[in-house]
One Martini backbone bead per residue (centre of mass of N, CA, C, O) as a GRO file, in nm:
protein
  295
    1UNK     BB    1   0.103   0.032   0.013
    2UNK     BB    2   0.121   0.362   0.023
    3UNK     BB    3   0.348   0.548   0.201
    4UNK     BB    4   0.420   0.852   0.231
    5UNK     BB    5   0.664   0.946   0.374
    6UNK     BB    6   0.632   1.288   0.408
    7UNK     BB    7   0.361   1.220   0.559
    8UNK     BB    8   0.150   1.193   0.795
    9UNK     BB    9   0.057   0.889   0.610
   10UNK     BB   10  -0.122   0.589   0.575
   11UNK     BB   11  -0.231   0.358   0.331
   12UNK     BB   12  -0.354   0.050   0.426
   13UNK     BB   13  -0.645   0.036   0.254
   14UNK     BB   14  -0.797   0.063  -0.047
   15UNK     BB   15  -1.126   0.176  -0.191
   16UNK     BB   16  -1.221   0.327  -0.484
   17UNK     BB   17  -1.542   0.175  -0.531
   18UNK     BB   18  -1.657   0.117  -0.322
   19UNK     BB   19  -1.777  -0.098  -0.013
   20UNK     BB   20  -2.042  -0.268   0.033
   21UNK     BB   21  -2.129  -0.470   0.301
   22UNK     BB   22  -2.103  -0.736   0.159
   23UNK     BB   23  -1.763  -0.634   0.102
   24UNK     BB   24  -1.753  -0.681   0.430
   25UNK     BB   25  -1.558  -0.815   0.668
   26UNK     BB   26  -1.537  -1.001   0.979
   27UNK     BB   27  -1.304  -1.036   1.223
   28UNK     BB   28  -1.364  -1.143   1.583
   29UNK     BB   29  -1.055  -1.159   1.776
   30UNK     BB   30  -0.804  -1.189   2.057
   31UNK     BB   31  -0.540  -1.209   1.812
   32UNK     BB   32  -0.637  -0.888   1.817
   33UNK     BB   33  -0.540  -0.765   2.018
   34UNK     BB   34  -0.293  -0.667   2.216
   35UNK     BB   35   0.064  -0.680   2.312
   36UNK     BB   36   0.237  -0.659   2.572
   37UNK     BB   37   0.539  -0.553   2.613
   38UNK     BB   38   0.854  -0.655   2.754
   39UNK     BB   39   0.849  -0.358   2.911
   40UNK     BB   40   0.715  -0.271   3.216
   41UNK     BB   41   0.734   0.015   3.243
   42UNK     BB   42   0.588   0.103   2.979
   43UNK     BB   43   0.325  -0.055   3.081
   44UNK     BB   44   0.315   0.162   3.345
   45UNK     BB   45   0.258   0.407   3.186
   46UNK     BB   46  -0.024   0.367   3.121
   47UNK     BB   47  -0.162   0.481   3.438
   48UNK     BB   48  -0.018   0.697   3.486
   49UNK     BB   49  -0.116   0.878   3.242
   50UNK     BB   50  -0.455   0.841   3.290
   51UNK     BB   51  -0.433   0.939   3.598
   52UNK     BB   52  -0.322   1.250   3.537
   53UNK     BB   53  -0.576   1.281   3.279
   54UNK     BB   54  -0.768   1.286   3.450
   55UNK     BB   55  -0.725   1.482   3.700
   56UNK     BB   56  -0.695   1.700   3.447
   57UNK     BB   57  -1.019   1.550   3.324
   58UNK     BB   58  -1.284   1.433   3.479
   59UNK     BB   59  -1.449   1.353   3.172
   60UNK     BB   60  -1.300   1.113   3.163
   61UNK     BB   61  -1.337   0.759   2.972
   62UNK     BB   62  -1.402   0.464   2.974
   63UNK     BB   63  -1.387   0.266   2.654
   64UNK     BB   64  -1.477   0.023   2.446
   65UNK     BB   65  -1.278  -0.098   2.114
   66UNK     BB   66  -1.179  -0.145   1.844
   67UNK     BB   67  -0.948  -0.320   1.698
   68UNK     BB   68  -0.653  -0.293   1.456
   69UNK     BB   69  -0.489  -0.635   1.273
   70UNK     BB   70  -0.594  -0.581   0.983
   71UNK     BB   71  -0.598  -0.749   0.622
   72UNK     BB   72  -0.832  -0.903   0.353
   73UNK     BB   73  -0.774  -0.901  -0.004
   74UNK     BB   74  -1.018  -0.928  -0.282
   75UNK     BB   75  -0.952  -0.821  -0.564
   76UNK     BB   76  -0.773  -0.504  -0.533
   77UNK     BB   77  -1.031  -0.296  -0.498
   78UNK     BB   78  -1.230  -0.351  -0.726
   79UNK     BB   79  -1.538  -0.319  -0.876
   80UNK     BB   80  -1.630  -0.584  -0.857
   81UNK     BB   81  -1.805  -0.805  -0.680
   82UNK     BB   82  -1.552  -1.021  -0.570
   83UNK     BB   83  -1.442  -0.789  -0.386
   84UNK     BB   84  -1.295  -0.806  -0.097
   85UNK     BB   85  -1.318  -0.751   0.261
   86UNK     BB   86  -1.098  -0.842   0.586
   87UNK     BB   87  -1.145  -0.744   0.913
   88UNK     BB   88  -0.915  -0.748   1.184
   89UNK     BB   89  -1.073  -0.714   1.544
   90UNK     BB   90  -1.038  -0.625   1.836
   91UNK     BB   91  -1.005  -0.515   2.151
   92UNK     BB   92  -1.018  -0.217   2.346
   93UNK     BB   93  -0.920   0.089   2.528
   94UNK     BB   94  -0.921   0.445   2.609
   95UNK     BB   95  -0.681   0.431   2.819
   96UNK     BB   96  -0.461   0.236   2.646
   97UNK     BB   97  -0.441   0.482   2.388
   98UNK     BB   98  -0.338   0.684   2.600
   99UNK     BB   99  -0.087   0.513   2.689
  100UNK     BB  100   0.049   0.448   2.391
  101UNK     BB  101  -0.036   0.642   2.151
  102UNK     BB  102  -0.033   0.932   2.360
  103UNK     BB  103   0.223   0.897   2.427
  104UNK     BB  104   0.547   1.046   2.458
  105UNK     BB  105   0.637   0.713   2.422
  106UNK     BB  106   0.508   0.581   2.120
  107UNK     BB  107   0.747   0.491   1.994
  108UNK     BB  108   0.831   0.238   2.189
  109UNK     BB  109   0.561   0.052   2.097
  110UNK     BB  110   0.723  -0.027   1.873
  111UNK     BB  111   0.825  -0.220   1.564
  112UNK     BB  112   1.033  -0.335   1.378
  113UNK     BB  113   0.843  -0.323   1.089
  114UNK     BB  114   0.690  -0.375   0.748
  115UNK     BB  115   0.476  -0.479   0.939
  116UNK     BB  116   0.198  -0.333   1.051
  117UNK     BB  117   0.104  -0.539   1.277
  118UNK     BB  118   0.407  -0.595   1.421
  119UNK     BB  119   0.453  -0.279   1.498
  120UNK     BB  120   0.156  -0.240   1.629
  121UNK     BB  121   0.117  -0.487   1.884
  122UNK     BB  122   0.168  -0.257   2.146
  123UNK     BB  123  -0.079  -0.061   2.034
  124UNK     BB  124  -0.419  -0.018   2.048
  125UNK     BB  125  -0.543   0.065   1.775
  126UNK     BB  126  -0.810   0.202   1.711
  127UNK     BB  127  -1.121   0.244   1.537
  128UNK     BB  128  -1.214   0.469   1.370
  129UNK     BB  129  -1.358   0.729   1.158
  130UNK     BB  130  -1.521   0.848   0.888
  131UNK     BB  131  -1.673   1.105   0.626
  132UNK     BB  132  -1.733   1.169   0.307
  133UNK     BB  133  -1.967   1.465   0.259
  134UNK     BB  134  -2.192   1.484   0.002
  135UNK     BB  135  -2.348   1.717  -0.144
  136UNK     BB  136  -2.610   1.806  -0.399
  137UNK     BB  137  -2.397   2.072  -0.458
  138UNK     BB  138  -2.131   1.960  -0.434
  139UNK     BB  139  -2.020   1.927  -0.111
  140UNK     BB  140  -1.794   1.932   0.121
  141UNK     BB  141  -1.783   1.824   0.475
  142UNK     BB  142  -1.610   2.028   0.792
  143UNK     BB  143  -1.484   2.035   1.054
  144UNK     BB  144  -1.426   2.196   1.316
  145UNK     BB  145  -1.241   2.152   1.648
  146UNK     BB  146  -1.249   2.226   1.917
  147UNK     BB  147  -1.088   2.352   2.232
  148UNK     BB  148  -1.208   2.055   2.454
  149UNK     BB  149  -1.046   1.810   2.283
  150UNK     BB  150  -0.815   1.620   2.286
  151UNK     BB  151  -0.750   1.609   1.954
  152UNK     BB  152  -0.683   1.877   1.777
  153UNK     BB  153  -0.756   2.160   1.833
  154UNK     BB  154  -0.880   2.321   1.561
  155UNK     BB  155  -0.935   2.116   1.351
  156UNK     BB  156  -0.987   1.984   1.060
  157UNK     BB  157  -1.263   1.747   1.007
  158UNK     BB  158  -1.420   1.460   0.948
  159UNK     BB  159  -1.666   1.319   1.022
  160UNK     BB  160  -1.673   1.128   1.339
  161UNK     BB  161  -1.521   0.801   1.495
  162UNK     BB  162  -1.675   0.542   1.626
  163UNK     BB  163  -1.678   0.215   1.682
  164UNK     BB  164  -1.933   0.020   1.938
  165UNK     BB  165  -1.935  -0.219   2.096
  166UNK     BB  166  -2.119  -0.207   2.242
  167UNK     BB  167  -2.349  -0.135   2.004
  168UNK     BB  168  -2.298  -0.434   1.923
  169UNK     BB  169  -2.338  -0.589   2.215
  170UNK     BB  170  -2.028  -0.583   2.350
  171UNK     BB  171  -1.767  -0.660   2.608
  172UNK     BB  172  -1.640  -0.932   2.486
  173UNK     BB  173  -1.491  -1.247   2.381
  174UNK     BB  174  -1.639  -1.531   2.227
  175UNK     BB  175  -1.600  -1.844   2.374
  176UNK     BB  176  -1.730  -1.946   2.136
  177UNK     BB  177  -1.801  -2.045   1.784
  178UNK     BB  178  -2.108  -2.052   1.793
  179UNK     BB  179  -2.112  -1.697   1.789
  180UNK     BB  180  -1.882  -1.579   1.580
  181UNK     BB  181  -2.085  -1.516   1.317
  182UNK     BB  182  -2.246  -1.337   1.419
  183UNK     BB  183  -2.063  -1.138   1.549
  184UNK     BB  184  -1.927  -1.051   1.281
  185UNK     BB  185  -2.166  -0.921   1.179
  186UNK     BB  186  -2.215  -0.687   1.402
  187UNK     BB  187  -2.002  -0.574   1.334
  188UNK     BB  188  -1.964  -0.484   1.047
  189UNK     BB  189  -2.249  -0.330   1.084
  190UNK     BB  190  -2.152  -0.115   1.291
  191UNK     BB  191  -1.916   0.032   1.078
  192UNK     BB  192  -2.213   0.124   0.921
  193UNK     BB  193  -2.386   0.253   1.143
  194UNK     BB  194  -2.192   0.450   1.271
  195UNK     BB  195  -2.128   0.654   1.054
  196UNK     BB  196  -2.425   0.777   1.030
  197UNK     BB  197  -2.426   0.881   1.340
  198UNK     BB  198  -2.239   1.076   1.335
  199UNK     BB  199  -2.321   1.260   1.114
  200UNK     BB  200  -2.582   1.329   1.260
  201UNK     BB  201  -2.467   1.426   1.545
  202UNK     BB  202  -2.274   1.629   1.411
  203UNK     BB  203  -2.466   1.771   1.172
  204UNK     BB  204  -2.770   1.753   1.193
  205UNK     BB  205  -2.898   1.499   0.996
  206UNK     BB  206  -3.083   1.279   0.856
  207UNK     BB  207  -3.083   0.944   0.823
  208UNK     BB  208  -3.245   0.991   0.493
  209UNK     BB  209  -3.033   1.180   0.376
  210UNK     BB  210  -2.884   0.952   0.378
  211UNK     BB  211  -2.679   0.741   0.215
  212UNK     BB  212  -2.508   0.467   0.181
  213UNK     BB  213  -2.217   0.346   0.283
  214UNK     BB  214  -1.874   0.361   0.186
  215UNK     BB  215  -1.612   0.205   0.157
  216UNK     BB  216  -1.244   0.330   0.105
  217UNK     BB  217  -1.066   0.274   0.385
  218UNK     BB  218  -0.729   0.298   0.535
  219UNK     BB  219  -0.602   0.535   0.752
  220UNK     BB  220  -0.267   0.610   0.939
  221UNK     BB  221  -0.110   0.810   1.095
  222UNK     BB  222   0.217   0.886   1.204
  223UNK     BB  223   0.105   1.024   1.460
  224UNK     BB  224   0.051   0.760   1.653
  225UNK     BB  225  -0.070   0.526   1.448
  226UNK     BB  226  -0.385   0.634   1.414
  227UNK     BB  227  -0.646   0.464   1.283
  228UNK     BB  228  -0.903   0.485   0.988
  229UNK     BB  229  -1.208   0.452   0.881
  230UNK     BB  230  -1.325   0.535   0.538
  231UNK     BB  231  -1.639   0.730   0.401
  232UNK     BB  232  -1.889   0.741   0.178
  233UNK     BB  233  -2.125   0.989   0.127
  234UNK     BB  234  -2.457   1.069   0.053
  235UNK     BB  235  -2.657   1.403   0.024
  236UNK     BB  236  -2.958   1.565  -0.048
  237UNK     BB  237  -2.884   1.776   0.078
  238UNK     BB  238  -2.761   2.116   0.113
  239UNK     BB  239  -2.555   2.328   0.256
  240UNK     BB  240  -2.775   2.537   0.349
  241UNK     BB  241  -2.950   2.332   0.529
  242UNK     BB  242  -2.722   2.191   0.681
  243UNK     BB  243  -2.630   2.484   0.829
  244UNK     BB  244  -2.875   2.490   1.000
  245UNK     BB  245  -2.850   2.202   1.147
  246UNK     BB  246  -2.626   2.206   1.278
  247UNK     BB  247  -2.685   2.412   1.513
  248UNK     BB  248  -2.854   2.126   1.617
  249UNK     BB  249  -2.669   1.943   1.710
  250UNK     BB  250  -2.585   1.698   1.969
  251UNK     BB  251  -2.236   1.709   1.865
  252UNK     BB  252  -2.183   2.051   1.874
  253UNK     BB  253  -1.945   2.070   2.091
  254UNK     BB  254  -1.690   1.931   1.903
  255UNK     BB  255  -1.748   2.195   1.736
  256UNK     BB  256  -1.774   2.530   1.555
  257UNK     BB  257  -1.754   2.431   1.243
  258UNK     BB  258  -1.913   2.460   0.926
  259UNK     BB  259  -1.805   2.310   0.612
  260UNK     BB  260  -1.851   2.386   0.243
  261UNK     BB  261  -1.654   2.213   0.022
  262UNK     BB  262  -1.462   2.209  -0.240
  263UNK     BB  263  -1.190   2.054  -0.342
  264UNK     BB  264  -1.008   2.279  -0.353
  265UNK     BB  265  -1.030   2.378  -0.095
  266UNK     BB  266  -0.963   2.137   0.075
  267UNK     BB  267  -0.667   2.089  -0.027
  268UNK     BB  268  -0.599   2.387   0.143
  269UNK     BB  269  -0.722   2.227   0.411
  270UNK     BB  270  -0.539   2.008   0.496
  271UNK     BB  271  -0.295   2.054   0.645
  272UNK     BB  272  -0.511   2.120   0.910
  273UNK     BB  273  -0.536   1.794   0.930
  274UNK     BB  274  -0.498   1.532   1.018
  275UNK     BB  275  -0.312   1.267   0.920
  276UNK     BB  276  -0.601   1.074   0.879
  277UNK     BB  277  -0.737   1.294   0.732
  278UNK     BB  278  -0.553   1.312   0.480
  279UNK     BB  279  -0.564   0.980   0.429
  280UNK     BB  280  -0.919   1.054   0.347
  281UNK     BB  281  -0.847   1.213   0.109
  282UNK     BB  282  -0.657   1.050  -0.044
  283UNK     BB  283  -0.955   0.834  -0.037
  284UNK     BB  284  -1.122   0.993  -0.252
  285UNK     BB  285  -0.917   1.081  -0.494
  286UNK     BB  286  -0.929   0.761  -0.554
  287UNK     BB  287  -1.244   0.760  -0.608
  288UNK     BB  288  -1.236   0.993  -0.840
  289UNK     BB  289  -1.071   0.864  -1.031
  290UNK     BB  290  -1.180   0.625  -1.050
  291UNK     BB  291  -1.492   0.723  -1.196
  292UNK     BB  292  -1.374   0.881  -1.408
  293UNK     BB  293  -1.247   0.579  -1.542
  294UNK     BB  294  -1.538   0.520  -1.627
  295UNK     BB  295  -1.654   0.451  -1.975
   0.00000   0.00000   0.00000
């Protein structure tokens, strides 16, 4: 997948032709959890770090999150119908994220290694999520994000979070493999019903308004690892009108401005997100030049 050495991310995974939930299948399995360095002071920095932040932040909680562990990819993310792609996800949460990914020593938590999968082995690397959100009038939509957020206060970013297991119903991994099939079907759905949710929660915009959403890829920051999967969706609605409801939006405290940018604005404004939704624009723009080149 491309290296990107200069730049913020690291593009784990492209699927520019978006993959619909039939295209997207989970494994979700305890060997995809972290596995704790061999370092045990480094390790003990997890909870000292926690507890800090704690004190410094009484509204912080712990919750927990799926980890991201790899994938299988078949059919090389072309447009045919066979193209499928295989997510294998942990659980971690979001204490262990703060302690490992957050932390000012997040680099010792790294190994030295080519395999994305086993540089990552000691880092919660929770799976986060955007939506590249298309308005009727051809607008992309991105938010400011205010400044009593953890990471990134002032930038712009595409709406998102995470898939939780909570709502997937899960607490735990699933004891026996008769239950395993269920559950991966249930985490692949969380993965498609969370985007969809958080746009609601942030954009303010109802959630008939938006088509299904497509996977199209996953992508890293290379500051602190942390992974995020991104989606395309089309809203039916003009951006003046998703700028009404973003006023009342739910989780309209995440962010200060809500922007309805052409491509262009967008380039000018990219230097400005995270390395991981930087690398959600050019997981959108490989989806872009996709479509264009279809006879």
């Amino acid at each position: 997948m491309e290296q990107h050495a200069d730049s913020a991310y690291k593009l784990l995974l492209s699927c520019p032709h978006g993959f619909s939930p039939s295209q997207v299948s989970v494994v979700f399995d305890g060997s995809y959890d972290r596995v704790p360095p061999p370092d045990t002071n480094l390790e003990n920095s997890i909870s000292e770090i926690w507890d800090s932040r704690v004190q410094n932040n009484k509204s912080l909680f712990n919750g927990q999150k799926f980890r991201y562990g790899g994938h299988i990819m078949q059919g090389e993310g072309g447009s045919s119908v066979e193209s499928h792609v295989c997510l294998h996800l942990g659980l971690t949460d979001y204490r262990t994220f703060v302690g490992t990914n957050l932390n000012p020593l997040w680099e010792k938590f790294l190994v030295l290694s080519e395999d994305d999968v086993i540089q990552c082995q000691h880092t919660a690397s929770p799976l986060g999520n955007g939506a590249v959100v298309e308005t009727s009038d051809k607008k992309i939509l991105l938010l400011q994000r205010s400044n009593n957020v953890g990471e990134f206060p002032g930038h712009f970013v595409f709406p998102g979070g995470h898939p939780e297991p909570q709502d997937a119903g899960i607490t735990s991994h699933p004891c026996g493999s008769t239950d395993s099939e269920f559950i991966n079907q249930k985490v692949s759905q969380e993965m498609f019903d969370s985007i969809t949710r958080e746009v609601v929660e942030e954009i303010g915009v109802p959630a008939e308004s938006l088509c299904n959403p497509l996977f199209i890829g996953i992508s890293r920051r290379r500051l602190n690892v942390r992974p995020a999967a991104f989606f395309f969706i089309k809203c039916s609605l003009q951006s003046n009108e998703i700028q009404q409801l973003y006023s009342t939006a739910q989780d309209g405290y995440e962010s200060t401005q809500l922007f309805a940018v052409s491509m262009i604005e967008l380039e000018n404004m990219a230097s400005k997100m995270p390395g991981c939704h930087q690398g959600g624009f050019a997981l959108y723009k490989l989806m872009v030049e996709a479509m264009n080149n279809i006879p």
